[in-house]
C-alpha positions in Angstrom: 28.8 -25.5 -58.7 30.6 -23.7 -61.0 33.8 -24.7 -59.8 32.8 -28.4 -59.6 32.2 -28.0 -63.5 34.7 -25.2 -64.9 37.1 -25.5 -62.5 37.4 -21.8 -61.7 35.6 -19.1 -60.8 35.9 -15.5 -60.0 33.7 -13.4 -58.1 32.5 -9.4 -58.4 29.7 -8.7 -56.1 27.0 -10.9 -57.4 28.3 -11.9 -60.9 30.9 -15.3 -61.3 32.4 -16.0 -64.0 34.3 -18.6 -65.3 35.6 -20.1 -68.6 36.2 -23.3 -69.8 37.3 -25.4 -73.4 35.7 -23.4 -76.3 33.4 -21.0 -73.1 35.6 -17.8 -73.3 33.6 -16.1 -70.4 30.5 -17.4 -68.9 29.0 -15.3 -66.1 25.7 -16.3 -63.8 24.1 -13.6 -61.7 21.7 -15.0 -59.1 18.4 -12.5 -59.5 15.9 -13.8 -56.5 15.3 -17.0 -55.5 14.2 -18.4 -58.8 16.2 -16.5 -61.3 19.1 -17.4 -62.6 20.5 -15.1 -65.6 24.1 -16.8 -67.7 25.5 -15.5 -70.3 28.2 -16.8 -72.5 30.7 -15.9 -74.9 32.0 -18.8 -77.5 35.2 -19.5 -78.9 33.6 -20.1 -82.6 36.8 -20.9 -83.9 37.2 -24.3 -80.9 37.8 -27.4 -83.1 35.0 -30.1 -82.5 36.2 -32.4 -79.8 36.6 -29.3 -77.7 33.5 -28.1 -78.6 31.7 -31.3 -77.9 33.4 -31.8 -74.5 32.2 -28.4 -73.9 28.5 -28.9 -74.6 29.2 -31.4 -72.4 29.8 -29.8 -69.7 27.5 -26.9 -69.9 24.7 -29.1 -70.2 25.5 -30.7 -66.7 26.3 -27.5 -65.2 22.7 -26.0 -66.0 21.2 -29.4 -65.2 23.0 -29.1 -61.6 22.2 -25.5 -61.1 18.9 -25.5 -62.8 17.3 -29.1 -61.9 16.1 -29.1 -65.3 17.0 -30.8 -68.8 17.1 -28.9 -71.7 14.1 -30.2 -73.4 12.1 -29.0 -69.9 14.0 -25.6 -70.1 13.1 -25.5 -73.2 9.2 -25.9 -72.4 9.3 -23.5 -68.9 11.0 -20.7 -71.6 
């Protein structure tokens, strides 16, 4: 899925990562069956379209990975 989103994706053992538009480095490590853990790093300094396409594009990455929105992440956290 990550590759259907960012377009790339490199793989270490468990851990991918990936980057895309103002994402630097975003890495998701598969813990179990029901854990997922992502971390990102941010290009604060992206101008606003890219950041907005960006948001963009997260968003439906976690949605597809997750099955959740973020308001019902948001709620399970």
């Amino acid at each position: 899925m990550m590759k259907e989103h960012f377009g790339n994706v490199n793989v270490k053992g468990e851990v991918h990562s990936s980057s895309y538009g103002a994402i630097k480095k975003v890495t998701v490590e598969r813990q179990g069956k029901k854990v997922l853990v992502i971390g990102t790093d941010m290009d604060s300094k992206a101008d606003n379209e890219t950041a907005m396409d960006t948001i963009k594009v997260y968003n439906e990455f976690l949605l597809a990975v997750t099955g959740f929105t973020g308001k019902e992440r948001k709620k399970r956290m």
